[in-house]
N, C-alpha and C positions, 0 to 999 in steps of 0.2 A: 900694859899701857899705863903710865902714868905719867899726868901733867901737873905741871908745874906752876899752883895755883897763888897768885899772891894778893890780899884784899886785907881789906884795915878795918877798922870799926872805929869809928872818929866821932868827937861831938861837934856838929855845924845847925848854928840854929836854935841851941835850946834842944836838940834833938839826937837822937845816937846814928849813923847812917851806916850802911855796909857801901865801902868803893872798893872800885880797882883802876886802875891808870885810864882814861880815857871816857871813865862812867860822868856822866852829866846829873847831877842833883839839882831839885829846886829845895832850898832850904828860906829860914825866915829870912827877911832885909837886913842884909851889909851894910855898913858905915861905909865900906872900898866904892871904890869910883870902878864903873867899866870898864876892863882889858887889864886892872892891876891884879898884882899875887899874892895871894894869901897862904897863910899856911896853917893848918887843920889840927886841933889837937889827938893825936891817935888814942884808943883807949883798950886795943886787941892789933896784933897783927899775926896772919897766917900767912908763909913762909913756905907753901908745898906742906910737909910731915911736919914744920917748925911750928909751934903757937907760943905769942910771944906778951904775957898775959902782966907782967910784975912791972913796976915804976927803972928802974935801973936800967933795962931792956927798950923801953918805949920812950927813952930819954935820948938815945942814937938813933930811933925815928924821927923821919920828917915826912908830913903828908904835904902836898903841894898844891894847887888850885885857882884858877883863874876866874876871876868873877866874868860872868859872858854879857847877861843882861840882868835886868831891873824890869819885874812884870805886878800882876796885882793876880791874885789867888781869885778864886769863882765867890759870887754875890750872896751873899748870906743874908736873908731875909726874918727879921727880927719883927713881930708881930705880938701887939698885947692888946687883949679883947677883955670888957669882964659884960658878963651878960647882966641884963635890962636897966644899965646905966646909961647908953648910948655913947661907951667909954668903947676909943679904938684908939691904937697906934701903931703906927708903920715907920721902920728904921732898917737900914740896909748898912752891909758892912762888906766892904773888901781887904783882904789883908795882903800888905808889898812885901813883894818875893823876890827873894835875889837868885837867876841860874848859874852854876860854876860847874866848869869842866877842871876832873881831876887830872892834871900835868903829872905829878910824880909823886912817886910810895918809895923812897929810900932809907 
């Protein structure tokens, strides 16, 4: 048996991702606007048996991607205490998250 596996390794984000056509990534906030397409810079692709790892090779790659939504990442609670100063602070932080579905690995 063997399938016929094909996924990329792209930088989205500031970040290095594994996709394959159809995978949904939340990565850091887009500049793109809702429902437009962007395109992913690949930095590996595997091809079934094929790995396709050199600059010349990954120049004929296009990773493809739709921005879906604009969300905000879980509350990070930021806390600074010094004891018997009656010193407290409280600061909270959320960070904006863009979801994009992978359209095409060509």
């Amino acid at each position: 048996m063997s399938f016929n596996v094909v996924y990329a390794i792209v930088k989205a984000g500031g970040r290095q991702e594994k996709v394959s056509v159809g995978d949904v990534v939340v990565v850091d906030k887009l500049a793109d606007e809702i429902g437009s397409s962007i395109e992913l810079q690949p930095l590996m692709l595997v091809d079934g048996d094929a790995v396709t790892t050199d600059k010349d090779g990954l120049s004929k790659v296009s990773v493809k991607a739709e921005v879906i939504d604009a969300t905000k990442g879980p509350k990070i609670s930021i806390v600074k205490f010094k004891n018997k100063t009656g010193y407290r602070k409280r600061q909270g932080h959320r960070q904006k998250q863009s979801v994009i579905k992978i359209t095409e690995i060509a």
